[in-house]
N, C-alpha and C positions, 0 to 999 in steps of 0.2 A: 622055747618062746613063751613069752607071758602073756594072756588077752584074756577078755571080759573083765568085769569089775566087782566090786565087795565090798557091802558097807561096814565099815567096825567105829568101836571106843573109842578113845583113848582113856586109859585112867588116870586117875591126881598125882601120879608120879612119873605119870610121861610113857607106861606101858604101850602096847598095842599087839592084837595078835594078828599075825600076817597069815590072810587066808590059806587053809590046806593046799591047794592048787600051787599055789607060789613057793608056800616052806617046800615041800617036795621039790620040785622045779630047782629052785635055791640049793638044799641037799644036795641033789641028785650031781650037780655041776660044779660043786667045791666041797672040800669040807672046813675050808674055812669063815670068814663069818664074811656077810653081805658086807656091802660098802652103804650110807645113807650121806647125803649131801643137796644143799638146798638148789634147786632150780627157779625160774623165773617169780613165778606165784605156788609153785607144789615143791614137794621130796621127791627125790630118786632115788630108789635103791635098787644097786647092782651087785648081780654074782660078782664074787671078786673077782677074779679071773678076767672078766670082760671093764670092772672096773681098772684094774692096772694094765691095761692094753690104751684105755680110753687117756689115761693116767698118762701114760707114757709118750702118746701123739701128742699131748696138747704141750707137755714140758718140752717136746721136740719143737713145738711152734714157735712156743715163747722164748724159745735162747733166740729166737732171729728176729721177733716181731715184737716189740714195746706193749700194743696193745691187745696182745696176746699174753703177755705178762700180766695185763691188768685180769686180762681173766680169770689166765690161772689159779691168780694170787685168791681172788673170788670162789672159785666152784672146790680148788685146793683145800682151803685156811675154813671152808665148812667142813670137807666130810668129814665120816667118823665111820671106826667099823663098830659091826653091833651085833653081835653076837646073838641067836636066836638059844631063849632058856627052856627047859624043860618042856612048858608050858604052849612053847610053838610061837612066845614074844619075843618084839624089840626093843629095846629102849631110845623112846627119840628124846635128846636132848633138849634141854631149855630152849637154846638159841635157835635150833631147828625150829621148833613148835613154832617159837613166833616167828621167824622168818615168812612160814606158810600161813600163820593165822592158824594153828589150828588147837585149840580148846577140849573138843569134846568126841564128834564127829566127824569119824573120816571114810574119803573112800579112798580105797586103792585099783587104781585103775592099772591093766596089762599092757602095755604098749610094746610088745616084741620084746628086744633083749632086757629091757628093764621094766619095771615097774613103780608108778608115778604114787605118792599117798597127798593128799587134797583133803582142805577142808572141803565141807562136804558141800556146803552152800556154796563158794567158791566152783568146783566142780559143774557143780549144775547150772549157775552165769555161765561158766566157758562154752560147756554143752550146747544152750542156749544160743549163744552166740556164731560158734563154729555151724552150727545147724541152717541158721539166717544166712550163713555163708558155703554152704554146701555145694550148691552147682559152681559156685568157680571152681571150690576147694576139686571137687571131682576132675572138670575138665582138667584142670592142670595136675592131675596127677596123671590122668590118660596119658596127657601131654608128654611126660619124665616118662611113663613104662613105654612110651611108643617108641624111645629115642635113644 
């Protein structure tokens, strides 16, 4: 599992080094290389293994569901594998970077099986935001573990 958060770089070619916690983690669970592809406003990057599992449900949705296709075609026609170098980096692509907005500053936040990388400012609006929303967000998770 992946949780807490880290702020890093990015360099002018698109590097990043993915916090110790996570490379480990990532190792430890494949030896082949993560999966990176864009989500709503952030990146995801997944152990591959949990990515072609993830991979494999949503191709099963979309042979029956039109608009499951359109997803696919979306979360699909982004990712990319990224090999982590010597050094404990990734390389995010162009198209990645701007997808997320992200420049200079990032966080990488742990969210259980994967982990989310966020511009940083972005990051801290959500934060913000989700926080002003806290007591529903709670209650209704009570709600789901009660049920």
């Amino acid at each position: 599992m992946f949780r807490g958060r880290h702020a890093h770089t990015i360099d002018a070619k698109g590097r990043v080094s993915i916090p110790a916690a996570y490379r480990s983690n990532l190792q430890r669970r494949s030896d082949q290389p993560p999966v990176l592809t864009g989500d709503h406003r952030y990146l995801k990057l997944y152990p591959q293994e949990d990515w072609c599992e993830y991979e494999a449900r949503i191709v099963a949705e979309a042979a029956v569901d039109p608009e499951a296709q359109d997803f696919v075609r979306l979360v699909i026609s982004r990712a990319v594998e990224t090999p982590i170098d010597k050094q404990g980096r990734i390389l995010v692509p162009q198209y990645l970077r701007e997808h997320a907005h992200i420049e200079k500053d990032v966080t990488f936040a742990g969210v259980g099986h994967t982990v989310e990388i966020w511009n940083t400012s972005r990051f801290e609006e959500s934060l913000e935001s989700t926080q002003a929303n806290f007591p529903a967000l709670s209650r209704g998770m009570a709600e789901k573990l009660r049920s």
